[in-house]
PyMOL commands that place a pseudoatom at each C-alpha (Angstrom):
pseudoatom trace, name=CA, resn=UNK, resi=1, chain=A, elem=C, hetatm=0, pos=[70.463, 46.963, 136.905]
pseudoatom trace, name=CA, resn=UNK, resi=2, chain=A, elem=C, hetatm=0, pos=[72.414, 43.646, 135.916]
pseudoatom trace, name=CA, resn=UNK, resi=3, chain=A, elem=C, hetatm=0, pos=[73.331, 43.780, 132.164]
pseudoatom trace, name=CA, resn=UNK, resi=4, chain=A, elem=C, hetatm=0, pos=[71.138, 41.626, 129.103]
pseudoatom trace, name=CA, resn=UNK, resi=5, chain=A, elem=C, hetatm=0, pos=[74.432, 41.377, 127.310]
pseudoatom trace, name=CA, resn=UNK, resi=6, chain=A, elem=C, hetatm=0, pos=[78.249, 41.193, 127.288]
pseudoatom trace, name=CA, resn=UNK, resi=7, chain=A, elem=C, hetatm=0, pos=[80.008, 41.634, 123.953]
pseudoatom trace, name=CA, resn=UNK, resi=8, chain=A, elem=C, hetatm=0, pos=[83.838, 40.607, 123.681]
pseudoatom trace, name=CA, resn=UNK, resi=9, chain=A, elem=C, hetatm=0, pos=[86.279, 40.192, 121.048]
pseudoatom trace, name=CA, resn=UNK, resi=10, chain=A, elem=C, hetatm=0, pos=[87.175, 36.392, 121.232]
pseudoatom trace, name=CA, resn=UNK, resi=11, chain=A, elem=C, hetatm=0, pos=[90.639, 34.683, 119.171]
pseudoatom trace, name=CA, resn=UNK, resi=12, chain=A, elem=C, hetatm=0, pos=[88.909, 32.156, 117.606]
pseudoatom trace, name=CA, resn=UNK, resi=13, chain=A, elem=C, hetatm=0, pos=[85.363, 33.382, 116.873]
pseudoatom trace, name=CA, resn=UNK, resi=14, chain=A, elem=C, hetatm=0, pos=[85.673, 37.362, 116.440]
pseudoatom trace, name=CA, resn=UNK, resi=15, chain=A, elem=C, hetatm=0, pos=[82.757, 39.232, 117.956]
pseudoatom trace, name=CA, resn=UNK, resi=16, chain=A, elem=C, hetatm=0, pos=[80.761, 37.940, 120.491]
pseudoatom trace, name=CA, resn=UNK, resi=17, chain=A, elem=C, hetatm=0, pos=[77.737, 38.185, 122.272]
pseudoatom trace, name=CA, resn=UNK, resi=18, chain=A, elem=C, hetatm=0, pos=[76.184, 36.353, 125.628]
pseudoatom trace, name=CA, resn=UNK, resi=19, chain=A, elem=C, hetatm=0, pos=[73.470, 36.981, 126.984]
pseudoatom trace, name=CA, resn=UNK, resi=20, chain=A, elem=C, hetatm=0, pos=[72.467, 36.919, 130.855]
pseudoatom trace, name=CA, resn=UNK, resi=21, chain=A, elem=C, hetatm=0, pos=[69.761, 35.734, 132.904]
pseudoatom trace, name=CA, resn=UNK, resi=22, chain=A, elem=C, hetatm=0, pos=[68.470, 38.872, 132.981]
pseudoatom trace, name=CA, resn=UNK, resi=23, chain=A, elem=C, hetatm=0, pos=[66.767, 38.513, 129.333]
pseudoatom trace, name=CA, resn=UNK, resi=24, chain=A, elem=C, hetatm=0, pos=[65.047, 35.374, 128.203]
pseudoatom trace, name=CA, resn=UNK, resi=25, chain=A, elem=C, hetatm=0, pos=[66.426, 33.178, 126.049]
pseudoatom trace, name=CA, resn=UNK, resi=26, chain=A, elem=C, hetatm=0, pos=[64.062, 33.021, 123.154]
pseudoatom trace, name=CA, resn=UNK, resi=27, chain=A, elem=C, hetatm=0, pos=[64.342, 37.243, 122.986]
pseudoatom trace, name=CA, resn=UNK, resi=28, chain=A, elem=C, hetatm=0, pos=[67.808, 37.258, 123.382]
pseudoatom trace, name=CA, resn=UNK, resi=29, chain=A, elem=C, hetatm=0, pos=[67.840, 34.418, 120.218]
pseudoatom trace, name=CA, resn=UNK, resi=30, chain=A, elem=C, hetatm=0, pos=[65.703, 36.845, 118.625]
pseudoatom trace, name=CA, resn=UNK, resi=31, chain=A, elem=C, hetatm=0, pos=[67.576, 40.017, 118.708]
pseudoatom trace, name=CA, resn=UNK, resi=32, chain=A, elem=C, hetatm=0, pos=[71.273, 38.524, 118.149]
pseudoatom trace, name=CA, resn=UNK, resi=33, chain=A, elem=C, hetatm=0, pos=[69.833, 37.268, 115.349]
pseudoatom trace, name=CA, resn=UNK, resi=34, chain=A, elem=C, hetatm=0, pos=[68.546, 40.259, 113.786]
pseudoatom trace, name=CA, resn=UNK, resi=35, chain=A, elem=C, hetatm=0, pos=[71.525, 42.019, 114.780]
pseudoatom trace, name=CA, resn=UNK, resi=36, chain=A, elem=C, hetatm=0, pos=[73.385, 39.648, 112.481]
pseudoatom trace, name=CA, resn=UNK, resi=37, chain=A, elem=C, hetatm=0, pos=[74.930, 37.336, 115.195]
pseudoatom trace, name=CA, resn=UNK, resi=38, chain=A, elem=C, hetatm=0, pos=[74.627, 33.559, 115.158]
pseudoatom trace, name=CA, resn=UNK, resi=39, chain=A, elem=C, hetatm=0, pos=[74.830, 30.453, 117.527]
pseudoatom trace, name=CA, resn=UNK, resi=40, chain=A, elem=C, hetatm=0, pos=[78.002, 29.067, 118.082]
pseudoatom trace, name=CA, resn=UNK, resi=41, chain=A, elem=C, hetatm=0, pos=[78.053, 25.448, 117.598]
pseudoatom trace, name=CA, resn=UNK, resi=42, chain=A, elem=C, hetatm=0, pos=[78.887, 23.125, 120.585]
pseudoatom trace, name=CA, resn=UNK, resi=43, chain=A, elem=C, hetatm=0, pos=[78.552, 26.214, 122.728]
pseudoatom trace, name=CA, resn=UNK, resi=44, chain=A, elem=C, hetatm=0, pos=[75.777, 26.991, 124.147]
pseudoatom trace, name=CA, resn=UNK, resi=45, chain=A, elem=C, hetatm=0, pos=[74.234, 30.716, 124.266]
pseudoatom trace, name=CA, resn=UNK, resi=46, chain=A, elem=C, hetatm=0, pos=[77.529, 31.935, 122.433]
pseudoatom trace, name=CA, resn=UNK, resi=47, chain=A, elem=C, hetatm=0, pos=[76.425, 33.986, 119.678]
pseudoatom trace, name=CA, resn=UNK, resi=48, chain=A, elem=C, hetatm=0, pos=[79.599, 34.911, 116.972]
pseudoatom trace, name=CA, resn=UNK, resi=49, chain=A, elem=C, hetatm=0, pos=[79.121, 37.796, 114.636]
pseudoatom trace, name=CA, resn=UNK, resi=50, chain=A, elem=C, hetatm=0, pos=[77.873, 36.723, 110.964]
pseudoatom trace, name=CA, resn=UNK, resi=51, chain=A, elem=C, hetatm=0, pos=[81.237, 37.059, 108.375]
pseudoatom trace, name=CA, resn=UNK, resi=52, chain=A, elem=C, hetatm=0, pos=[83.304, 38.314, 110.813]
pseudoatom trace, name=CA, resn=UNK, resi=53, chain=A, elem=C, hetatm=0, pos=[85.653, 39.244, 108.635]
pseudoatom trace, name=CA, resn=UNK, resi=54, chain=A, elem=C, hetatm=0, pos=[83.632, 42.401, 106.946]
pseudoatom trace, name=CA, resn=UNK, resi=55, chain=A, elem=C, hetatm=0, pos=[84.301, 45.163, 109.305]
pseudoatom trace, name=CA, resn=UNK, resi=56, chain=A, elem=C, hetatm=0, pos=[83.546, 43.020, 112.729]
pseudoatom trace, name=CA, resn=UNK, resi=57, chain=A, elem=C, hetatm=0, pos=[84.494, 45.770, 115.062]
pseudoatom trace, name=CA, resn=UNK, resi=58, chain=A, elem=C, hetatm=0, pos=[82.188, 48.759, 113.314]
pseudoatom trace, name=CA, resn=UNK, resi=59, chain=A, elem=C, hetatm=0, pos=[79.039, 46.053, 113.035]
pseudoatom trace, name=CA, resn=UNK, resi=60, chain=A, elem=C, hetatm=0, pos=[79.972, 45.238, 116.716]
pseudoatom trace, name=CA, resn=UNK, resi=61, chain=A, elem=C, hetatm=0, pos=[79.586, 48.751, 118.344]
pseudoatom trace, name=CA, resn=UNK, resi=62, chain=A, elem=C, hetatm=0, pos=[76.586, 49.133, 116.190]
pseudoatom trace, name=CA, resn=UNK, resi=63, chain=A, elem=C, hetatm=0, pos=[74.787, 46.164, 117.747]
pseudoatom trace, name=CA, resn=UNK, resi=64, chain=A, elem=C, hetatm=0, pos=[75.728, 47.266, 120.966]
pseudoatom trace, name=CA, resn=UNK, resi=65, chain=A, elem=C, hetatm=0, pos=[74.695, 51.247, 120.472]
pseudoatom trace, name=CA, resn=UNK, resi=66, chain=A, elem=C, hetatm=0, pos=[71.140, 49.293, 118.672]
pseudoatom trace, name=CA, resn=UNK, resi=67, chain=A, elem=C, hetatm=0, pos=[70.505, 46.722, 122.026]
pseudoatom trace, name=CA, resn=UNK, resi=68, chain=A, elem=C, hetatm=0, pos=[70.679, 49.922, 124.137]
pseudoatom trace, name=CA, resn=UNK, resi=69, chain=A, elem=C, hetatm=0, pos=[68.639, 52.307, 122.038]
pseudoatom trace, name=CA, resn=UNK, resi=70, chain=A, elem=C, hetatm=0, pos=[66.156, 49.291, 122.537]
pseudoatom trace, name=CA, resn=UNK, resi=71, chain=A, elem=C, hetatm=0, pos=[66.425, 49.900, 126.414]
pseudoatom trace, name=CA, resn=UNK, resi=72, chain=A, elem=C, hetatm=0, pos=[68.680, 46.561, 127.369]
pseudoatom trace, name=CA, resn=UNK, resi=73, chain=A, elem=C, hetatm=0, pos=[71.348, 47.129, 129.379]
pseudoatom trace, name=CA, resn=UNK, resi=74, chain=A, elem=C, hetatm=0, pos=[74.852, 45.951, 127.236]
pseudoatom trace, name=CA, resn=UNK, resi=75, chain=A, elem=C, hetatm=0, pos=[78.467, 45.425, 128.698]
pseudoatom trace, name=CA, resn=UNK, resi=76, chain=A, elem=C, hetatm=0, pos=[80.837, 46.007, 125.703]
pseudoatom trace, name=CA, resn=UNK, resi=77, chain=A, elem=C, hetatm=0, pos=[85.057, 45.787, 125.512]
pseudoatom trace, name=CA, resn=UNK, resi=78, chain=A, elem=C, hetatm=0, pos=[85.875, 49.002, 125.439]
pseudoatom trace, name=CA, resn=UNK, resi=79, chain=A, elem=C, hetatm=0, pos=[86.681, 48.108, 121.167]
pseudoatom trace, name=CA, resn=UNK, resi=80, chain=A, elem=C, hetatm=0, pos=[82.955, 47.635, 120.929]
pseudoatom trace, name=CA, resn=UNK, resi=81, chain=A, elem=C, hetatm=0, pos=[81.596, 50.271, 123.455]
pseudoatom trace, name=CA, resn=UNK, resi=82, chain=A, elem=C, hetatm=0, pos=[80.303, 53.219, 121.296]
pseudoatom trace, name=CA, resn=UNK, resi=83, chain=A, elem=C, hetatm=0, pos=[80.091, 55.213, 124.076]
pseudoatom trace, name=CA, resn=UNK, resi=84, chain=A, elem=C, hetatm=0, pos=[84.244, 55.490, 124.477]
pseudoatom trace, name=CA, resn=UNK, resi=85, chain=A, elem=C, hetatm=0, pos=[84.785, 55.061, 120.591]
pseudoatom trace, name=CA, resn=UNK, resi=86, chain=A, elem=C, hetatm=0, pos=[85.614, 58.283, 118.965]
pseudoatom trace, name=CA, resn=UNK, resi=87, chain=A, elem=C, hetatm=0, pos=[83.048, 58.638, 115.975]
pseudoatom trace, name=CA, resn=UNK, resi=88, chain=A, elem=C, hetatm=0, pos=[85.743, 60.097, 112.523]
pseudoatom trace, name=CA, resn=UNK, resi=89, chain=A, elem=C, hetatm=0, pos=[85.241, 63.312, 111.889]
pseudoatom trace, name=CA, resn=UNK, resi=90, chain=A, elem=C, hetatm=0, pos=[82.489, 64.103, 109.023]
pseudoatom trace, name=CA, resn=UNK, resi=91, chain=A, elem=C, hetatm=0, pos=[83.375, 66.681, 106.889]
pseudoatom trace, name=CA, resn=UNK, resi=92, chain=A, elem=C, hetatm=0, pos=[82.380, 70.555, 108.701]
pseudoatom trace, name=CA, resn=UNK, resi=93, chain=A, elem=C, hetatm=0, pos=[80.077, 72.372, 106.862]
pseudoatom trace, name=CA, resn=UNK, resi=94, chain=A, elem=C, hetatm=0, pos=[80.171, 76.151, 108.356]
pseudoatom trace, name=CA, resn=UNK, resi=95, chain=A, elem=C, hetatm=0, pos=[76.977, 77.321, 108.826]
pseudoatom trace, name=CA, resn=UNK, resi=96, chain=A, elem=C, hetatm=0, pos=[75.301, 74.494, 106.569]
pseudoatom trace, name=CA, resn=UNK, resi=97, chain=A, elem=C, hetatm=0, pos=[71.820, 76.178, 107.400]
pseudoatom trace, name=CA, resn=UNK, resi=98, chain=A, elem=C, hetatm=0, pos=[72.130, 79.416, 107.831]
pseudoatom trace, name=CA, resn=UNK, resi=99, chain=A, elem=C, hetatm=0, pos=[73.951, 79.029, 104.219]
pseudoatom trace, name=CA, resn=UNK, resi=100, chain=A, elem=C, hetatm=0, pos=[70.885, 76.646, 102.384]
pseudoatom trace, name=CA, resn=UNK, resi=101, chain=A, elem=C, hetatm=0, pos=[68.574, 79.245, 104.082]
pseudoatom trace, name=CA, resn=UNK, resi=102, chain=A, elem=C, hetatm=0, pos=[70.432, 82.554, 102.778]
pseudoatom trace, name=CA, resn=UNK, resi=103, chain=A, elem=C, hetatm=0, pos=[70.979, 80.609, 98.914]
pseudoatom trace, name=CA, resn=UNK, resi=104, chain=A, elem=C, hetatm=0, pos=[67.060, 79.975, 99.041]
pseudoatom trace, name=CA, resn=UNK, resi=105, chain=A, elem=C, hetatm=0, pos=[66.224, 83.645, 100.112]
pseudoatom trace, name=CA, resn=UNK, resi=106, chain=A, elem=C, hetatm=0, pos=[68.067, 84.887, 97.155]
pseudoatom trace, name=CA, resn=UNK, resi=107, chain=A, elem=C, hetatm=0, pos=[66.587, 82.411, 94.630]
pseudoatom trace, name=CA, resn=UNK, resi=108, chain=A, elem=C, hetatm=0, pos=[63.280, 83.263, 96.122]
pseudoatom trace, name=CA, resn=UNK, resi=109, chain=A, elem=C, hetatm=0, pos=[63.585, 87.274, 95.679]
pseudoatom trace, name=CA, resn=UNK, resi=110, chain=A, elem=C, hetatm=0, pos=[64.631, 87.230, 92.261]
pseudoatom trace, name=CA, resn=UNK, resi=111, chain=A, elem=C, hetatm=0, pos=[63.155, 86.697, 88.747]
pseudoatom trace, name=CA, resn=UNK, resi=112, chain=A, elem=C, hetatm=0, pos=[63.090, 83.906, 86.953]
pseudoatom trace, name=CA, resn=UNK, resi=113, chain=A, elem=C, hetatm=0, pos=[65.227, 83.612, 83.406]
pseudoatom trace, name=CA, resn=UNK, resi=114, chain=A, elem=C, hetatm=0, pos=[63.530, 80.821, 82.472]
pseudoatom trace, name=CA, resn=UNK, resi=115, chain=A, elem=C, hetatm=0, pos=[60.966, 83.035, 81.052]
pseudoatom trace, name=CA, resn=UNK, resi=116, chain=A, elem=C, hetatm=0, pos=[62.532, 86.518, 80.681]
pseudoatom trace, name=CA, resn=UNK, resi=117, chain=A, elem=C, hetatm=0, pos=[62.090, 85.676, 76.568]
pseudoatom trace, name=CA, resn=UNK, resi=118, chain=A, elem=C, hetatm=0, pos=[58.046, 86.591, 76.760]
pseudoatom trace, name=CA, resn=UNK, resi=119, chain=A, elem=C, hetatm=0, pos=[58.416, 90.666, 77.417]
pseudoatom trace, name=CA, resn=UNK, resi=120, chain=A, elem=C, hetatm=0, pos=[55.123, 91.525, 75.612]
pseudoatom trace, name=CA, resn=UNK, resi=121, chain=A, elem=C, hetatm=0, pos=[51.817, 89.917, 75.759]
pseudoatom trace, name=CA, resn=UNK, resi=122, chain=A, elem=C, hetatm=0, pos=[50.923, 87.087, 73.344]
pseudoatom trace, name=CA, resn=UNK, resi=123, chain=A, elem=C, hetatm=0, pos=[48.842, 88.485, 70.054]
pseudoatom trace, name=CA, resn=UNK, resi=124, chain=A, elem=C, hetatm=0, pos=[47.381, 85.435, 67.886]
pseudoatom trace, name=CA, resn=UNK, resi=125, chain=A, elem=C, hetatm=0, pos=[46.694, 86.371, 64.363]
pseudoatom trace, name=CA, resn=UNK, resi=126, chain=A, elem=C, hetatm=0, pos=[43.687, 84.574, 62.715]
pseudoatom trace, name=CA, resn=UNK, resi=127, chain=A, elem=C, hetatm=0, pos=[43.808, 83.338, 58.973]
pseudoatom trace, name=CA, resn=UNK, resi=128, chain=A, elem=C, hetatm=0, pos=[42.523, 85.871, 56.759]
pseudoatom trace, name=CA, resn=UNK, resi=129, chain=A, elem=C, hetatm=0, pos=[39.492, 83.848, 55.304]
pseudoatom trace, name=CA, resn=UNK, resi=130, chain=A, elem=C, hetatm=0, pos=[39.429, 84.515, 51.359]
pseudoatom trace, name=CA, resn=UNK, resi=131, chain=A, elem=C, hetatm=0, pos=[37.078, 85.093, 48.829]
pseudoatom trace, name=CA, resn=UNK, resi=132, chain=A, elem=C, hetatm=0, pos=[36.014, 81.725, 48.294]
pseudoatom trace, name=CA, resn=UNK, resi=133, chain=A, elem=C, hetatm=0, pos=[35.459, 81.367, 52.445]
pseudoatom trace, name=CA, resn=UNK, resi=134, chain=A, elem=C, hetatm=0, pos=[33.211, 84.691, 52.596]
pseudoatom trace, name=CA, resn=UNK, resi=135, chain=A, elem=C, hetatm=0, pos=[30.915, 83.908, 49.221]
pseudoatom trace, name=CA, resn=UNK, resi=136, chain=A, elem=C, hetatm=0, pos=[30.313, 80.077, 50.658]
pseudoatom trace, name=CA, resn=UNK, resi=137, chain=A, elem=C, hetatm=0, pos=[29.357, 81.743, 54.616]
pseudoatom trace, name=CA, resn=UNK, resi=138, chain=A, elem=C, hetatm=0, pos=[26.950, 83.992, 52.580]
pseudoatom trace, name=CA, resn=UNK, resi=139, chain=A, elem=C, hetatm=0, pos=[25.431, 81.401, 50.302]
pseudoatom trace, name=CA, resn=UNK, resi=140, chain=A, elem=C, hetatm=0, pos=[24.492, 79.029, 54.093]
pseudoatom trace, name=CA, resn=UNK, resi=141, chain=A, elem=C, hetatm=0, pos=[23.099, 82.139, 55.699]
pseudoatom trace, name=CA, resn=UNK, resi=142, chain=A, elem=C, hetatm=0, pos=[20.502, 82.654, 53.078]
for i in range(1, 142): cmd.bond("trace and resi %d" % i, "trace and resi %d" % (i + 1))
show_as sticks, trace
zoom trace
């Protein structure tokens, strides 16, 4: 299958993109744009990464691995190709899982000391009711 579109590195403009006969025009437009590419002026389906100095060659593989998640079919320098680039190292986590799972296991089989304070059960004492409170109950009832 023919590619949609090449990507370059250029002198003057940065980051390219050009798009083939085998996409349309208008949805080519349409997904440079959104991928943060613009027309170049005076030439015509030339499309020149936006700010191309803010990290051009990162936001240029990223276009490239987006168009092909979509399905199109994208010829890259090998700069741009995500495919060849070798993706930095995150930081290892051994056994991030199996860890989370084991920490989680433990919190879940053991008591809680937010309320190890309450070791008997709750007594409420009522007011003693006086003198006065007992003669005025018996005076209503009659």
């Amino acid at each position: 299958m023919p590619p949609h579109f090449h990507f370059g590195l250029h002198p003057e403009f940065g980051v390219v993109a050009r798009p083939t006969a085998a996409v349309t025009p208008h949805l080519a437009h349409w997904y440079l744009i959104r991928e943060m590419f613009e027309p170049v002026p005076g030439t015509p389906h030339l499309y020149q990464l936006t700010y191309p100095d803010r990290d051009p060659e990162r936001r240029g593989r990223q276009a490239v691995h987006d168009l092909r998640r979509r399905g199109f079919e994208v010829q890259a320098d090998y700069k741009l190709d995500p495919d060849r680039f070798a993706p930095s190292a995150a930081p290892h986590q051994a056994d991030g899982p199996a860890v989370r799972r084991a920490r989680i296991a433990r919190a879940a089989a053991t008591r809680s000391t937010r309320f190890s304070t309450i070791t008997s059960p709750i007594t409420v004492r009522m007011p003693e009711a006086s003198a006065l409170d007992l003669a005025a109950r018996r005076r209503s009832r009659g």
